[in-house]
C-alpha positions in Angstrom: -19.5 -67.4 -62.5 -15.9 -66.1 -62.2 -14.1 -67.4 -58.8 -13.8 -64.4 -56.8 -10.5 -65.7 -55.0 -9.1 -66.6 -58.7 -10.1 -62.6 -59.5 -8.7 -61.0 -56.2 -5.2 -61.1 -57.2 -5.9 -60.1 -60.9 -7.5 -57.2 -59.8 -4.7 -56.2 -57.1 -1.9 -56.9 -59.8 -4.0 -54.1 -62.0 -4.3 -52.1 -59.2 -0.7 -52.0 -58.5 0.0 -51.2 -61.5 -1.9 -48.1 -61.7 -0.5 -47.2 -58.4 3.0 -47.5 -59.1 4.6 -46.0 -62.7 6.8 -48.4 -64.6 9.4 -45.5 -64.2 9.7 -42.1 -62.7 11.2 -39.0 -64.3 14.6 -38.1 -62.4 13.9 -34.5 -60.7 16.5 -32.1 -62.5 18.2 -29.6 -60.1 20.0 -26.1 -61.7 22.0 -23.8 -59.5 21.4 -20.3 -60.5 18.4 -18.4 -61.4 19.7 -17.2 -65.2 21.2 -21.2 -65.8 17.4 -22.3 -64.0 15.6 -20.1 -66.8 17.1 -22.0 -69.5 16.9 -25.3 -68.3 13.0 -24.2 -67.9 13.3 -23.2 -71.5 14.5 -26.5 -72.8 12.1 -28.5 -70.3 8.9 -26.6 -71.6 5.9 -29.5 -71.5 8.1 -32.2 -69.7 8.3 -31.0 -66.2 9.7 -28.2 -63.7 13.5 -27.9 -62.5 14.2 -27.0 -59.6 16.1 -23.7 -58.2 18.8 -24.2 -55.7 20.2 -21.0 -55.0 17.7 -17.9 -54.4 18.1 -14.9 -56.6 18.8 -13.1 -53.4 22.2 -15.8 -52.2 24.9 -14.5 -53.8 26.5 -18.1 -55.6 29.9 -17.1 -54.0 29.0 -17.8 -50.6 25.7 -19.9 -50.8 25.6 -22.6 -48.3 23.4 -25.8 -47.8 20.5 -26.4 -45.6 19.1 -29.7 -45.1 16.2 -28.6 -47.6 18.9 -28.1 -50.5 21.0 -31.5 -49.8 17.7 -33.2 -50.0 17.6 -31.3 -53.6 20.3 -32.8 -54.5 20.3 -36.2 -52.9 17.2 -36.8 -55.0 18.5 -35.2 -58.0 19.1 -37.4 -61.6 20.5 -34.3 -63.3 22.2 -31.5 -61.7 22.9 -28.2 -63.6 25.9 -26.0 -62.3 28.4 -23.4 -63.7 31.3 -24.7 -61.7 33.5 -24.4 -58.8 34.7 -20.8 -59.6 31.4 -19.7 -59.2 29.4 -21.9 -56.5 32.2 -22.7 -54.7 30.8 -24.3 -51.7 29.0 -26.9 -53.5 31.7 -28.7 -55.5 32.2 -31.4 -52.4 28.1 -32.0 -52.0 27.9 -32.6 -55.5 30.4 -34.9 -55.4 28.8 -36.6 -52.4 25.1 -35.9 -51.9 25.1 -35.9 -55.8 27.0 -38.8 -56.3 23.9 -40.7 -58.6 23.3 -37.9 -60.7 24.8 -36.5 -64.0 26.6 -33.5 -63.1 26.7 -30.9 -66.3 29.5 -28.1 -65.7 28.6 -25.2 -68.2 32.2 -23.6 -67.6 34.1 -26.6 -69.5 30.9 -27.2 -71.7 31.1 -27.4 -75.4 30.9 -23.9 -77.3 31.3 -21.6 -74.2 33.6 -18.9 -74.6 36.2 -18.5 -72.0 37.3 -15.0 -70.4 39.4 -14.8 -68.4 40.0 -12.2 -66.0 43.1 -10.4 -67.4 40.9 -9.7 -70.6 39.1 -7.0 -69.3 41.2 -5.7 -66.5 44.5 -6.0 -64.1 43.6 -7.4 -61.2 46.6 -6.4 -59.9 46.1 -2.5 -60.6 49.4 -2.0 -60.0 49.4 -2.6 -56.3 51.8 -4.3 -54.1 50.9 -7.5 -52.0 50.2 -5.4 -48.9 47.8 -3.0 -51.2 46.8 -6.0 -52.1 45.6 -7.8 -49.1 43.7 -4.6 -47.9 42.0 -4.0 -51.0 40.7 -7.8 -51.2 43.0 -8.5 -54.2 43.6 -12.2 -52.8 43.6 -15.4 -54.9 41.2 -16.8 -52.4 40.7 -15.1 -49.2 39.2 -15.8 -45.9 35.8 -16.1 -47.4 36.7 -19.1 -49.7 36.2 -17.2 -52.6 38.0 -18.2 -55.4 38.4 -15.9 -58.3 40.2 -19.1 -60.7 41.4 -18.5 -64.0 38.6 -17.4 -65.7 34.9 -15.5 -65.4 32.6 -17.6 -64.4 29.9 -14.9 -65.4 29.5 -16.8 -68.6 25.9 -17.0 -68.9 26.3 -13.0 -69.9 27.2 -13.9 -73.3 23.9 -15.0 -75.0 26.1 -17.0 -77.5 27.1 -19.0 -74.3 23.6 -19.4 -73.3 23.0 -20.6 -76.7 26.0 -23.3 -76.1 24.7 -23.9 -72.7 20.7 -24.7 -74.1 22.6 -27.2 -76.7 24.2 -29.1 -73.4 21.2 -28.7 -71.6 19.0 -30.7 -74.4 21.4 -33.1 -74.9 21.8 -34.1 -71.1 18.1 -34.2 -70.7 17.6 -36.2 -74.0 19.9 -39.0 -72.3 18.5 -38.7 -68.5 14.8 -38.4 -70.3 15.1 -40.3 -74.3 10.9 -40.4 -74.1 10.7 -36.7 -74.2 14.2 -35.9 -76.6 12.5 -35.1 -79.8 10.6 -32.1 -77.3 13.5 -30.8 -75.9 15.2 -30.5 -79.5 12.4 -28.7 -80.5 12.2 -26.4 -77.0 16.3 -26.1 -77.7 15.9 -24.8 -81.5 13.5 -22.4 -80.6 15.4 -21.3 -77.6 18.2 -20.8 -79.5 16.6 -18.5 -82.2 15.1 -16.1 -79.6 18.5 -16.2 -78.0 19.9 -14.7 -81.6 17.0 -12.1 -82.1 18.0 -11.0 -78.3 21.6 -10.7 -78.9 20.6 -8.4 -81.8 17.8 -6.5 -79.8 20.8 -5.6 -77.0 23.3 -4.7 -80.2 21.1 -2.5 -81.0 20.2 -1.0 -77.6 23.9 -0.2 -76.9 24.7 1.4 -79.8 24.7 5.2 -78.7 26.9 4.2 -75.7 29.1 1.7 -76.2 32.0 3.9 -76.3 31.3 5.7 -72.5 33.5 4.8 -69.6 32.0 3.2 -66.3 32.9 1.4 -63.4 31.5 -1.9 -61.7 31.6 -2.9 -58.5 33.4 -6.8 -59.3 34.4 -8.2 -62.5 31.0 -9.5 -62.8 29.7 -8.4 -66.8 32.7 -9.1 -68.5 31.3 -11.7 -70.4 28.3 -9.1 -71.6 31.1 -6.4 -71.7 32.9 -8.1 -73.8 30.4 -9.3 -76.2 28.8 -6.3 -77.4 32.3 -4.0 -77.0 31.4 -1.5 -74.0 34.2 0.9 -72.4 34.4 -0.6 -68.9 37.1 0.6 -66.7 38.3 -1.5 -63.6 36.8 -2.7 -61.2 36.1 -1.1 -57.6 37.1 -4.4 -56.1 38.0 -8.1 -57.1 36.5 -9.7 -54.6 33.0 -8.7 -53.8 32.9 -9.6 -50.5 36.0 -7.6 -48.9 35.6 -3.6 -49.5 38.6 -1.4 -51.1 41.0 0.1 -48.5 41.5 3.3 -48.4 44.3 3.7 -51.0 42.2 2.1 -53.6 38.9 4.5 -52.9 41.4 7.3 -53.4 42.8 6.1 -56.8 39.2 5.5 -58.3 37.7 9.0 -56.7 40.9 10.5 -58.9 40.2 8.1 -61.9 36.7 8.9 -61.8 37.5 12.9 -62.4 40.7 11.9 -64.9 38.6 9.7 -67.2 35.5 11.1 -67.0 33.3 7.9 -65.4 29.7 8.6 -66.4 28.3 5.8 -64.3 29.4 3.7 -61.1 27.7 0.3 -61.1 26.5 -1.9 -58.2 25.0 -4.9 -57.4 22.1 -5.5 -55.0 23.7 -8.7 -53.0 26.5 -5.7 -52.0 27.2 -3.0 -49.8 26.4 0.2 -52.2 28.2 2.5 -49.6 31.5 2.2 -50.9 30.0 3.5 -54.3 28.3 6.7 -52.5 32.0 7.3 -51.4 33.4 6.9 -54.3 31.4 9.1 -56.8 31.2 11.8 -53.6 32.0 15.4 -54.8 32.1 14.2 -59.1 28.9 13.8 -61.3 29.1 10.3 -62.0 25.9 8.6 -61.6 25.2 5.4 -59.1 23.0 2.7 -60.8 21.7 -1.1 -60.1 23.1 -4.2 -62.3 21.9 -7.6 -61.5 23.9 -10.2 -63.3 21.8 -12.8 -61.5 18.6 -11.6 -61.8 17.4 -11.8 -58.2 14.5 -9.1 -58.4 12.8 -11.3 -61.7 10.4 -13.8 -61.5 11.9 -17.5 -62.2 10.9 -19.4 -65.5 12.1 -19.8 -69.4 11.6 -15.3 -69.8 13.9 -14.6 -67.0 17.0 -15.1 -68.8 16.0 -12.6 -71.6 14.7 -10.2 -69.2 17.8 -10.2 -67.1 19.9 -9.5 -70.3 17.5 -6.9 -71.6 17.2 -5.3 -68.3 21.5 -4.8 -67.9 21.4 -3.3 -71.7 18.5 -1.1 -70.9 20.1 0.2 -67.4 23.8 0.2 -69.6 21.8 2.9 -72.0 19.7 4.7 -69.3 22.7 5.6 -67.3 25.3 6.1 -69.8 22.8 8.4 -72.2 22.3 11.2 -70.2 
C-alpha cells in the first residue's frame, strides 16, 4: 500500500499544475474600432483583442480612465495608428505600455502616406488671423495635431491589406504557437480585402467625377484611392467651427461649383453644415470613417468601407 504522505505532495504538484498554465497568452490591445476589426480578423480561433477607444470617442480627443490604463498596463501587444491620430495616448503608451510591443500602422511597412496638401490647401488662401478663427492651427488649444500626414490610413483597403501583414507578423512573434493560424487568417484577410476594393470600384463608378464637401480632411485616403472629386474641407480641425468668413466663402463655393453633397460626421456638430447648404440644393449626408454605429468584430472593417461607398453613391446619384 502506497504511503499516503509519500502521495500527498505528488498529487499537489499535479494539482498545481493543472491550476496554473506553463504560460499565458499576452492580452492584445488595438485603439480604434476599424484597426480593432482587423486585428479580430487576423486573431480568428486564437483569442479576442481588446477595444480601447469607443466608436462613439472621437481618437482626437480620447482620454484615459483608470479602466483603459489597466488595458494597457496588462497589455503584451498594443495596436495603434500613431500620435497624429490618438494623440493623447502617445505618453501612456510609452509608460503604462512600457512591457508591451507597440505596432505604429502610420510608419508600418506598405502603407501609403498622404499627406494633407494632396487633396487640399489647408491654408485656403487665408491669412493667419483668418486662420486662427477658422481653426486652421498647426495644433490648437485642443491638442490636436494635424502632423504631416493623414492619419485616416485605414481608408485605403490596400493599407489595411499592409496593416493585416504587420498585424500577423507581430502576433506570430508575441504568440509563435498559433503563427501558422494567423498566416492563414492574414491570407485570407487579405483576399477579401482585394474583392472589397473591387466591390467599392465598382460602386463609385457613376459618381466619381461629382463635387462634394466634407466636414475635415477625414476620407482622403478613400478619396484618393478610388479618384472622387472632393472639394475642401469645411474645416481642418474638427473640433473648432469655421468663422464666419469661411461659412461665407463655402455657401458661395457651394452655388459656383455646383456641390451635390455636404458630408458630416456623427462625433460633430452637423449645424455648421445646415448653415452652410441654407438657401442651395446641396444635400446633407452621414460619413463614419470610424465606424461608431457598427457592431465590433473581423466584418466591421468591410462594412465601414462599404457603407462610405454606398452613402458616396446614394447621395451623389440623385
Amino acid at each position: 500500500m502506497r504511503n499516503p504522505l509519500t502521495a500527498a505532495p505528488i498529487l499537489a504538484g499535479l494539482l498545481a499544475g493543472f491550476a496554473t498554465p506553463a504560460w499565458a497568452e499576452p492580452s492584445v490591445v488595438a485603439t480604434i474600432k476599424p484597426l480593432h476589426s482587423l486585428v479580430t480578423a487576423v486573431m480568428k480561433g486564437v483569442a479576442e483583442p481588446t477595444l480601447l477607444i469607443p466608436g462613439t470617442t472621437s481618437p482626437h480627443t480620447f482620454t484615459l480612465k483608470p479602466s483603459d490604463a489597466r488595458k494597457l498596463e496588462e497589455a503584451g501587444v498594443v495596436f495603434w495608428i500613431g500620435p497624429d491620430l490618438e494623440t493623447a495616448l502617445e505618453h501612456p503608451l510609452e509608460t503604462l505600455a512600457a512591457k508591451a510591443t507597440v505596432e505604429t500602422m502610420m510608419t508600418a511597412p506598405g502603407i501609403t502616406q498622404r499627406g494633407f496638401a494632396d487633396g487640399d490647401d489647408h491654408d485656403h488662401g487665408h491669412d493667419a488671423e483668418d486662420k486662427e478663427e477658422d481653426g486652421h492651427k498647426e495644433a490648437d488649444e485642443h491638442g490636436h495635431n494635424h502632423g504631416a500626414h493623414d492619419p485616416h490610413i485605414w481608408l485605403d483597403p490596400s493599407n489595411a491589406g499592409a496593416m493585416v501583414s504587420v498585424i500577423a507578423s507581430t502576433l506570430s512573434a508575441a504568440m509563435p504557437a498559433h503563427a501558422d493560424t494567423f498566416a492563414a487568417n492574414a491570407a485570407e484577410t487579405i483576399a477579401a480585402l482585394s474583392r472589397l476594393d473591387e466591390e467599392v470600384t465598382a460602386t463609385l463608378e457613376p459618381v466619381w467625377f461629382k463635387p462634394y464637401l466634407t466636414f475635415h480632411d477625414s476620407l482622403g485616403h478613400f478619396e484618393a484611392r478610388y479618384g472622387l472629386a472632393k472639394g475642401e474641407a469645411i474645416s481642418v480641425n474638427p473640433e473648432i467651427k469655421p468663422g464666419a468668413k469661411r461659412i461665407a466663402e463655402l455657401r458661395e463655393e457651394i452655388e459656383e461649383d455646383g456641390f451635390v453633397c455636404v458630408f458630416i460626421e456623427p462625433q460633430f456638430d452637423p449645424s455648421i453644415a445646415e448653415v452652410i447648404v441654407e438657401g442651395s440644393d446641396a444635400k446633407i449626408a452621414t460619413l463614419d470613417p470610424l465606424g461608431s454605429a457598427l457592431e465590433d468584430g473581423p466584418g466591421m472593417y468591410p462594412a465601414l468601407i462599404r457603407g462610405i461607398a454606398r452613402t458616396l453613391h446614394d447621395c451623389l446619384a440623385d
